[in-house]
LORO-16892 format. One record per atom (N, C-alpha, C): x, y, z. Coordinates in steps of 0.05 Angstrom, whole numbers, plus 5000, padded with zeros to 4 digits. Atoms other than C-alpha are relative to their C-alpha. Example, Ala and Ser with C-alpha at 12.3 -4.5 7.8 and 13.67 -1.06 7.14 Angstrom:
BEGIN
501849765000/524649105156/501850245000/498449764999/527349795143/498550225014/
end
This chain:
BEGIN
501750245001/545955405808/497150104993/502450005004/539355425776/498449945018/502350034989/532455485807/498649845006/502150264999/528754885822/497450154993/502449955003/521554955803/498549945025/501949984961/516855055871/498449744993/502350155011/512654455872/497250075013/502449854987/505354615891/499349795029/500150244971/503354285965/497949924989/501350175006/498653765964/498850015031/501350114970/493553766023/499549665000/500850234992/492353036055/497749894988/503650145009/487552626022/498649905020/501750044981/481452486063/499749714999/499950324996/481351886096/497649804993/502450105014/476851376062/499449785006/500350204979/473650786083/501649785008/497550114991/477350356128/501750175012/497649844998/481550926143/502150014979/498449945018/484750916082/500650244981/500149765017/487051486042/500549964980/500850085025/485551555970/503150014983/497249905018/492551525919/500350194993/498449785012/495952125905/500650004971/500150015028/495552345839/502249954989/497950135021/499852125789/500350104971/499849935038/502752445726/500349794990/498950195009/502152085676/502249994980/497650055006/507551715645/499750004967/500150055023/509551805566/501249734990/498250175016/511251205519/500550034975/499049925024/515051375461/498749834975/501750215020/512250755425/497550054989/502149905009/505250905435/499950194993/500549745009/505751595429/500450124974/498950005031/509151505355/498549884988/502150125021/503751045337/497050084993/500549794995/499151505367/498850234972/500449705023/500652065320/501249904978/499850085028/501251645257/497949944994/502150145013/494651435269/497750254992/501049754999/491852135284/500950084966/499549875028/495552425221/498449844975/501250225023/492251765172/497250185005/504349885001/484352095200/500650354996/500049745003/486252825199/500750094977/498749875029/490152985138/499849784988/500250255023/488552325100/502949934984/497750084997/495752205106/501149704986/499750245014/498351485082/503550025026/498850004979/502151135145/503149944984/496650055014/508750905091/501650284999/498649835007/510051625085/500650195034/499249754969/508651935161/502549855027/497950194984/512151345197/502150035010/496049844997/519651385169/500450275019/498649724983/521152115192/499249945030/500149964966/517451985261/502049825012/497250274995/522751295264/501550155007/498049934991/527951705254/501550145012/500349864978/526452225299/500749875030/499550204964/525751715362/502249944992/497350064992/532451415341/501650185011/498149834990/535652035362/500649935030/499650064976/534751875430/500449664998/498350315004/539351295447/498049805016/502550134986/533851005495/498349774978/502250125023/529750885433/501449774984/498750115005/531750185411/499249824975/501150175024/530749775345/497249785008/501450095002/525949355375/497050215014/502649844997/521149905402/499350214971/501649925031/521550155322/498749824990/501550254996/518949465315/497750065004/500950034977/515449495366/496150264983/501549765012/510750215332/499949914968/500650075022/511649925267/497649884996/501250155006/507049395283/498050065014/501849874977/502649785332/498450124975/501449915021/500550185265/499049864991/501350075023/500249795211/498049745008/501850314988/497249175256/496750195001/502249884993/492149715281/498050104965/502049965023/489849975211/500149844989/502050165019/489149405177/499349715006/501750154984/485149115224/497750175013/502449864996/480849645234/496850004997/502450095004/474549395212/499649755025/499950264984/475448705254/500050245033/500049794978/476949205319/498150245007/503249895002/470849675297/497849915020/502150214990/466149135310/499849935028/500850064976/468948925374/498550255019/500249774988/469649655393/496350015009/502349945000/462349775381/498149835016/501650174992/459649175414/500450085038/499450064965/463049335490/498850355013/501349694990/459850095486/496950034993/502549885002/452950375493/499450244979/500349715011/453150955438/501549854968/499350005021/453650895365/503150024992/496849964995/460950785344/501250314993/499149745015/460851445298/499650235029/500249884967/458851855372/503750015010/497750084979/465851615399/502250184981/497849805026/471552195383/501949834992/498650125013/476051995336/503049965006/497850074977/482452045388/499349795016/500250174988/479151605426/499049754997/500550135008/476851175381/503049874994/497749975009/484651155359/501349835026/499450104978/486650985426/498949655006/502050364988/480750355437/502049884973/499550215021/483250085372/503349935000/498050124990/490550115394/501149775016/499450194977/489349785455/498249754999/500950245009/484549245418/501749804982/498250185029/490049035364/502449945024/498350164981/495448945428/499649785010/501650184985/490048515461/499349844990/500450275014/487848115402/501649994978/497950025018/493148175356/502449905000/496050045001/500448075387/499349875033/499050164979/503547745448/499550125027/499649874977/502948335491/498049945024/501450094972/500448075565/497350194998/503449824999/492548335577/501250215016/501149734977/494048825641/502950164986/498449745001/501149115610/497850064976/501249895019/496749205543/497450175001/501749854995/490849555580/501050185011/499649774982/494849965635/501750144978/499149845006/499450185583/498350164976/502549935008/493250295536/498950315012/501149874984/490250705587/501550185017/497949744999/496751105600/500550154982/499649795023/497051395538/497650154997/502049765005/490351615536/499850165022/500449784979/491051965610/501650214977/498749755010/496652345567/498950124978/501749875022/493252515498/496650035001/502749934997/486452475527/499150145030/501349924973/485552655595/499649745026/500950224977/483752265663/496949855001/503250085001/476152265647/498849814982/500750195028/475951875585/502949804994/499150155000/481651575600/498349735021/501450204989/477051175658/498049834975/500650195016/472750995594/501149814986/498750245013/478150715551/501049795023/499450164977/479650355616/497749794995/503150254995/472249995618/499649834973/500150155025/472649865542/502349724995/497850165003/479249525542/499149705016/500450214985/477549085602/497849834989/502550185024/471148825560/502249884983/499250055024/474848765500/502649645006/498250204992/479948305546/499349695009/501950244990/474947805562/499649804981/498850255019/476047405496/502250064984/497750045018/480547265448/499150064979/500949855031/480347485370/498349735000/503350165019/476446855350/497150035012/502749904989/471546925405/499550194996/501249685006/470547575387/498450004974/501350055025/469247365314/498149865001/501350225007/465346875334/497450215014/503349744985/459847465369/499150214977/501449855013/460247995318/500250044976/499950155034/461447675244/496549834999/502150235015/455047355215/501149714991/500150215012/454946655206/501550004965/499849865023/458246675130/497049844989/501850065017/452446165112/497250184996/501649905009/447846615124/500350414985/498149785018/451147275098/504150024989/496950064999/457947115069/502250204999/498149765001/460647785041/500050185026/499149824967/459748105118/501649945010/498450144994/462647555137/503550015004/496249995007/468847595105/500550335003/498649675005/469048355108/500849995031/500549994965/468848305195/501749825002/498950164994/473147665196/503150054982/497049965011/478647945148/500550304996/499649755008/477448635155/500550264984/500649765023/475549055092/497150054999/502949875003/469849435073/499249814985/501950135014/464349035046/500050024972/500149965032/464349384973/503449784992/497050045011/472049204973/499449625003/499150255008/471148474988/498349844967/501650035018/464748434941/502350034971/498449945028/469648694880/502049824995/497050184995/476348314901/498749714995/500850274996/471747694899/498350014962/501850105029/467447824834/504150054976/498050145009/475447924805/501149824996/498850244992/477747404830/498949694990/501850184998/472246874819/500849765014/499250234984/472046214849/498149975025/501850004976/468945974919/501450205021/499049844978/470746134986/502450005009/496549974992/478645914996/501050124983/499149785026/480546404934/499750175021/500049735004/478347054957/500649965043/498449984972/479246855041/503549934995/496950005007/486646725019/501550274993/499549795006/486947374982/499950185021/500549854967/483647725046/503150025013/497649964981/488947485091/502450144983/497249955014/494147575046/500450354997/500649704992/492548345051/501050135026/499649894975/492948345120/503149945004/497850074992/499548085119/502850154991/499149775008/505748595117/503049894979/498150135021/509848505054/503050085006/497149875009/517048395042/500850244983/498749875015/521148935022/502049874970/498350125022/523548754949/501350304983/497849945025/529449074904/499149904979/499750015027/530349234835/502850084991/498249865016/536949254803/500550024982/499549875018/537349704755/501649844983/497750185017/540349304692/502150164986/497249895005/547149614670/500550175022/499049914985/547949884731/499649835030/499450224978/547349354785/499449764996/499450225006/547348704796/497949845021/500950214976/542148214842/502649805021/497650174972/548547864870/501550205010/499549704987/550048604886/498950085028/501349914989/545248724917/499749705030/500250244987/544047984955/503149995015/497049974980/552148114984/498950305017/500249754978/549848805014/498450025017/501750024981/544148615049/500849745018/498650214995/547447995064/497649755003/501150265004/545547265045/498349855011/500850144983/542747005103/497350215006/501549774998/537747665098/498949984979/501249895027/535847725029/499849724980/500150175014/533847274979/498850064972/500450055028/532547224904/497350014987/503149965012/525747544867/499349684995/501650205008/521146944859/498550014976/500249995033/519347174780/502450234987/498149725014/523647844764/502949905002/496450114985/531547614754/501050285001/499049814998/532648294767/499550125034/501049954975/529448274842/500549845015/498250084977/531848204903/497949925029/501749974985/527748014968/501550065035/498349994975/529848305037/498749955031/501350154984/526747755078/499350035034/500649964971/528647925141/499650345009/500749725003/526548665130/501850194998/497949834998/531749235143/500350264984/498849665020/533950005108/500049974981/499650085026/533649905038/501850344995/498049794999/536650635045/502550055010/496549934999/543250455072/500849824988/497550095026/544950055007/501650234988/499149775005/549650424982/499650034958/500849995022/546950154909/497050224996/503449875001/539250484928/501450324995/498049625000/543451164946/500950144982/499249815016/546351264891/498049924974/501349985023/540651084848/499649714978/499250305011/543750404821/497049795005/502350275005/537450004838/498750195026/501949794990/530850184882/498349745009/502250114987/525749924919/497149964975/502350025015/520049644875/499249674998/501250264998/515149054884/500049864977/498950115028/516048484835/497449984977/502149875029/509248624795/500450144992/498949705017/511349284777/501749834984/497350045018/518248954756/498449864970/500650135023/514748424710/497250164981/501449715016/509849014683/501250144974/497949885024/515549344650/501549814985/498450225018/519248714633/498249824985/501749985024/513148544599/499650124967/499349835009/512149104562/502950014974/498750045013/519049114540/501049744975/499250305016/519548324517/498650004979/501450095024/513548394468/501350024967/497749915016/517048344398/497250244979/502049905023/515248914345/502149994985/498350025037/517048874269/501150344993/499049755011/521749524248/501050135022/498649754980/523550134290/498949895036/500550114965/523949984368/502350215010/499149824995/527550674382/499150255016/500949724987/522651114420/497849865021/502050154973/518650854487/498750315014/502949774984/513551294528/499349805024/501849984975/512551214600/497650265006/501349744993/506351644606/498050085019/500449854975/504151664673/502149885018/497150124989/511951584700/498950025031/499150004966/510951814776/499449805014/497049734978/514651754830/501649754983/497150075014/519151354772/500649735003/498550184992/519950714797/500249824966/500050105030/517150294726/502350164985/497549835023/521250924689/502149925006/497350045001/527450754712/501149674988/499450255009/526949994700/499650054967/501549915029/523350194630/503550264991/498049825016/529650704618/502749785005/497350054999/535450244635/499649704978/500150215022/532249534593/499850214971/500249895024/530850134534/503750124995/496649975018/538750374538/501849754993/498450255007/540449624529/499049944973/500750005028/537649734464/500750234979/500049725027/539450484438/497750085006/502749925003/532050614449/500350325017/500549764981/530751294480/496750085016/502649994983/525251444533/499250255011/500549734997/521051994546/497049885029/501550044966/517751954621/498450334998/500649754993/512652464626/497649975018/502050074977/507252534689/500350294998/501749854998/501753024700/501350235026/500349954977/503653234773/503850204996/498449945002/510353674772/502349985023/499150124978/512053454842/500749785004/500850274997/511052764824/503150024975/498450065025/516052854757/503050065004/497650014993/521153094796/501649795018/500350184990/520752474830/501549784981/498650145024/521852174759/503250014993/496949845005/527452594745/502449815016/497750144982/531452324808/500149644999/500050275008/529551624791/501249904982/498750015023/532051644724/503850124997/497849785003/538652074746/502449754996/498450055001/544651804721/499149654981/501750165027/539951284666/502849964974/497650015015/546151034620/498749974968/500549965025/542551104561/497450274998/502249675001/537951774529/497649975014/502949834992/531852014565/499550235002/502049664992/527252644581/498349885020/502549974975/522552794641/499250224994/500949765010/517553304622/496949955028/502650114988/510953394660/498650164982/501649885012/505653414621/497249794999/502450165002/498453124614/499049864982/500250305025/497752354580/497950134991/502649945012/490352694561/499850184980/498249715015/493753314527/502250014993/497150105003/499152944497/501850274991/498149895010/505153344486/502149864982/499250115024/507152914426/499449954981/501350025034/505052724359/499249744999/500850195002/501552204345/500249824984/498650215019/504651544322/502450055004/497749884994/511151814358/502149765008/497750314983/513851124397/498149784986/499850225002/514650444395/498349835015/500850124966/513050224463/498750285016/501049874969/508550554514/498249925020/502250084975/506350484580/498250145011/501949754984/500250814613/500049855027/500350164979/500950514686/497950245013/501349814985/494250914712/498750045013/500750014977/491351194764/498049845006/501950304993/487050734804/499050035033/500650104963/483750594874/502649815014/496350124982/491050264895/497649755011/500550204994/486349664911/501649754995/498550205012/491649244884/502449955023/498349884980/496549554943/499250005027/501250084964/492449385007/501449915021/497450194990/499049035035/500750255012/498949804986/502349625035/498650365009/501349814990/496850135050/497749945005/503150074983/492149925095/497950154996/502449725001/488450545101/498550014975/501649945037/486650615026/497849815001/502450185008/481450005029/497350265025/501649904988/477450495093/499750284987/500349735019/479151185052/497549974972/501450015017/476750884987/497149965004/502950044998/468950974961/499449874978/500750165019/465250544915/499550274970/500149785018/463351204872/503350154995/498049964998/469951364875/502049864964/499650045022/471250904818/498650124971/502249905023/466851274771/501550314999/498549785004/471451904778/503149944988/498150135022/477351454751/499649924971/500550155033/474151184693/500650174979/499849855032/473651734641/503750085003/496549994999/481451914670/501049674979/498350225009/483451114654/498850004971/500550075031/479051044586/502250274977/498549745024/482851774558/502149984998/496550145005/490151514571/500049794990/499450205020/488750884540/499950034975/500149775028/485851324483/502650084988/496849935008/492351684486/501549924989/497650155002/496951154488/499549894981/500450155018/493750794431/501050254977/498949765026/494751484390/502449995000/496749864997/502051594416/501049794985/498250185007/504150944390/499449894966/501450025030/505050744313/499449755002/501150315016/502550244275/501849765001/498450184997/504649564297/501950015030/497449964973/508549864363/497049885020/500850294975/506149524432/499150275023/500650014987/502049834482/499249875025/501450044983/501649744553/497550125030/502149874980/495349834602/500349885028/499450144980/497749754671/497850085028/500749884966/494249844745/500249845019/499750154978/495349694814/496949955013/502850124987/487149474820/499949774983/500550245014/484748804802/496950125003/502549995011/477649174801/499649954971/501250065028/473948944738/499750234983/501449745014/471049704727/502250104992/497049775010/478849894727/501849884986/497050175005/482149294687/497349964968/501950085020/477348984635/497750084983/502449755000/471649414634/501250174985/497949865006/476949974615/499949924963/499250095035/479749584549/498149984985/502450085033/473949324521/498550194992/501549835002/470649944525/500850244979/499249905018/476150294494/500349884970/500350125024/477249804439/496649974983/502349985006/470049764428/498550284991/501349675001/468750504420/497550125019/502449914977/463350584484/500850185009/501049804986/461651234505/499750254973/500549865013/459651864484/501950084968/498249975023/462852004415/502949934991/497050195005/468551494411/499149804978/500350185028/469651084351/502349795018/498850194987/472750414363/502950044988/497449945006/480050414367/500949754981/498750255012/485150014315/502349925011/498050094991/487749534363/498749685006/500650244990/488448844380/501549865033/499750154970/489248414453/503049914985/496950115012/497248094452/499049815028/499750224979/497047484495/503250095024/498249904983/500947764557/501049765012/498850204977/502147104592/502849924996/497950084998/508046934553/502750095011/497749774986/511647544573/500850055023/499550004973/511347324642/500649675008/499450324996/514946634637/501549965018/499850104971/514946264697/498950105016/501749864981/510046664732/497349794995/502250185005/504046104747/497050165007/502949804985/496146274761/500050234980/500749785020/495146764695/497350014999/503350055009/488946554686/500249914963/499950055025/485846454610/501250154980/498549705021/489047194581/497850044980/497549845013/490047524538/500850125026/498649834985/490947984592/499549835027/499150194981/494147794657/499250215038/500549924974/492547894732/501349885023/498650194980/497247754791/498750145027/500450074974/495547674863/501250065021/498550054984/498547754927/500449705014/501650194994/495447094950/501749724988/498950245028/498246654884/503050114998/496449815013/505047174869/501150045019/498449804978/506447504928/500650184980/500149715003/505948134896/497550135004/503049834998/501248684890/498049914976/501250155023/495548534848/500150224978/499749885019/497648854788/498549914973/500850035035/493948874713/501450044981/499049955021/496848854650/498649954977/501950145013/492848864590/502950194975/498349865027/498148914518/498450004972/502549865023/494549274460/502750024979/497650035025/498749204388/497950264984/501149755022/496449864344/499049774974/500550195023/493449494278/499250214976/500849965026/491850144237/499850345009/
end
């Protein structure tokens, strides 16, 4: 028989007033929940992480233990993503119930207050379990000493409710509106300022868009055309679960959430997870008509594949052949497996849209879907609106103006360019084209191309606006806010 471990004695606590003696210390207790949400939130400030990717694996870690039950993955799901992207709104209160600049307060324990502010004004959870268990997690990842502060903060913080809270440390909007809305919907100030000069309109436009940010999107399907089927896909998630893309007839919606990795269509590649702006991106793209050869397409910034694979399975329903190539060699092998088992020709190469590795006037069709502030993606990555910087866009630009460069070379005369991104910034959608078409900046001559009225290529999709080029919404689409601007070569 094994050793027990000695335990250490414990002298008598001194009797205190009244004659009472003080509590006996107390380890404290772990919770798997918080402790997983915890260290998703730690990993997002430390390694500038992104919570879609640190999440999964820690999920499927706690399932091991049978204890750990679908609704306490729930349960951490919403402990995250509620907490970051609501972080600004939770800031504010934070800062108002302490004496010390918020940037002063370490960033564990800042991590902690804002956990135990989004239980308190966010979800259902009772005030004293959402403080004591609050204030159990930080005895364990913080200590007993600063666990008594998140103790004093919380109990403030419990004393109203989210509106009262907005109603103390939001500005009036009449007298500052964009604070307003940045504190009452929680984005940085530059971000609502931009999302709003996109957007235009008054104030139920861009507070619609707001919320609609904060709110955590359906998982939507794509099935792959010649190799699955939407009523494929709508029987395996089952009917009463999933429902029918609202523009893409190739998308699926899996309403009541669930694995999109134990289809056994995703598994083997047959169809994939992808939001339905992307889908109608590529099915754009593809619908525009050109006169003559329609035999050679260019995805040329493919990664992680998702567009490529839709873009390679509508191009083998034509003979067309597709050549996917992305910068990042990590990212292309990404492509590769996206594309595997593509029932018509392709290639995956990595190489740099800026330093084409093709000839010029080579395809038909190409897409440049490129890099961007993911401002378009705020749904599903909270964090990115507090990561991103307003200068930040000014290190994309000469990247997005030289792939549209590119793409206008790669493609001949008469073939169909598209310019895609997941920002509805102006500097990264509009700005962009006209600048290229116009020939602005240092030693550019204006390119030979013309605008293609994109709206029609998205029939039955309402809210385009005037076009040529098209802008969807989360707000108006329910998707991400995706750009498309289609450029026809003319010379």
């Amino acid at each position: 028989m094994s050793e027990q471990p000695r335990q250490p004695r414990r002298r008598p606590a001194p009797a205190g007033a009244g004659g009472k003696q003080a509590k006996p210390y107390r380890r404290p207790q772990k919770d798997p929940v918080r402790m997983l949400a915890f260290e998703v939130l730690r990993a997002v400030d430390e390694r500038d992480a992104y919570a879609n990717l640190v999440l999964p694996p820690l999920l499927k870690k706690a399932r091991q233990d049978e204890k750990f039950q679908a609704r306490d993955a729930a349960l951490a799901t919403e402990l995250v993503y509620g907490t970051l992207r609501r972080q600004g709104t939770y800031d504010a209160v934070i800062k108002a119930c302490i004496d010390r600049p918020l940037r002063e307060v370490d960033p564990p324990v800042l991590d902690v207050l804002s956990l135990g502010a989004h239980q308190l004004l966010g979800t259902r959870i009772p005030t004293h379990a959402a403080v004591s268990a609050s204030v159990e997690l930080a005895r364990v990842v913080l200590g007993d000493g600063r666990a008594k502060f998140v103790n004093a903060v919380l109990r403030k913080i419990a004393a109203h409710d989210l509106d009262g809270w907005l109603e103390r440390v939001a500005p009036p909007y009449e007298e500052d509106a964009e604070e307003h809305l940045a504190v009452y919907h929680s984005h940085p100030r530059w971000v609502v300022s931009a999302l709003w000069d996109a957007l235009g309109g008054g104030r139920a436009g861009i507070e619609d868009l707001l919320e609609a940010d904060n709110e955590r999107p359906e998982v939507t399907l794509v099935a792959r055309p010649g190799r699955s089927t939407p009523q494929e896909l709508l029987e395996a998630v089952g009917e009463e679960s999933a429902l029918p893309g609202r523009w893409s007839p190739y998308a699926v919606r899996m309403a009541e959430g669930g694995e999109p990795g134990a289809l056994e269509a995703v598994r083997e590649g047959r169809a994939g997870v992808q939001d339905e702006g992307s889908q109608l991106v590529a099915m754009a793209l593809a619908a525009v008509p050109v006169e003559g050869r329609d035999e050679r397409w260019l995805d040329g910034c493919a990664g992680p594949g998702g567009k490529a694979a839709l873009l390679g399975a509508l191009a083998a329903e034509r003979g067309a052949f597709l050549l996917a190539s992305e910068k990042q060699p990590h990212r292309a092998r990404l492509v590769e497996r996206a594309l595997a088992g593509n029932p018509g020709p392709y290639q995956v190469i990595a190489a740099d849209g800026t330093r084409p590795a093709w000839l010029p006037g080579s395809f038909d069709r190409v897409l440049m879907d490129v890099p961007c502030s993911g401002l378009g993606a705020l749904r599903r990555r909270p964090e990115a609106r507090w990561r991103r910087r307003p200068e930040d866009l000014e290190g994309f630009a000469p990247l997005q103006r030289g792939l549209l460069r590119q793409a206008l070379s790669a493609v001949r005369v008469g073939g169909i360019v598209g310019y895609a991104t997941c920002s509805p910034h102006l500097a990264e959608t509009r700005v962009v084209v006209d600048d290229v078409l116009k020939g602005r900046g240092a030693g550019n001559a204006p390119v030979s191309a013309e605008l293609v009225d994109a709206r029609p290529f998205m029939e039955g999709v309402p809210g385009l606006g005037d076009g040529p080029d098209v802008q969807l919404w989360p707000h108006l689409h329910g998707t991400d806010a995706m750009y498309l601007a289609l450029l026809r070569r003319t010379a």
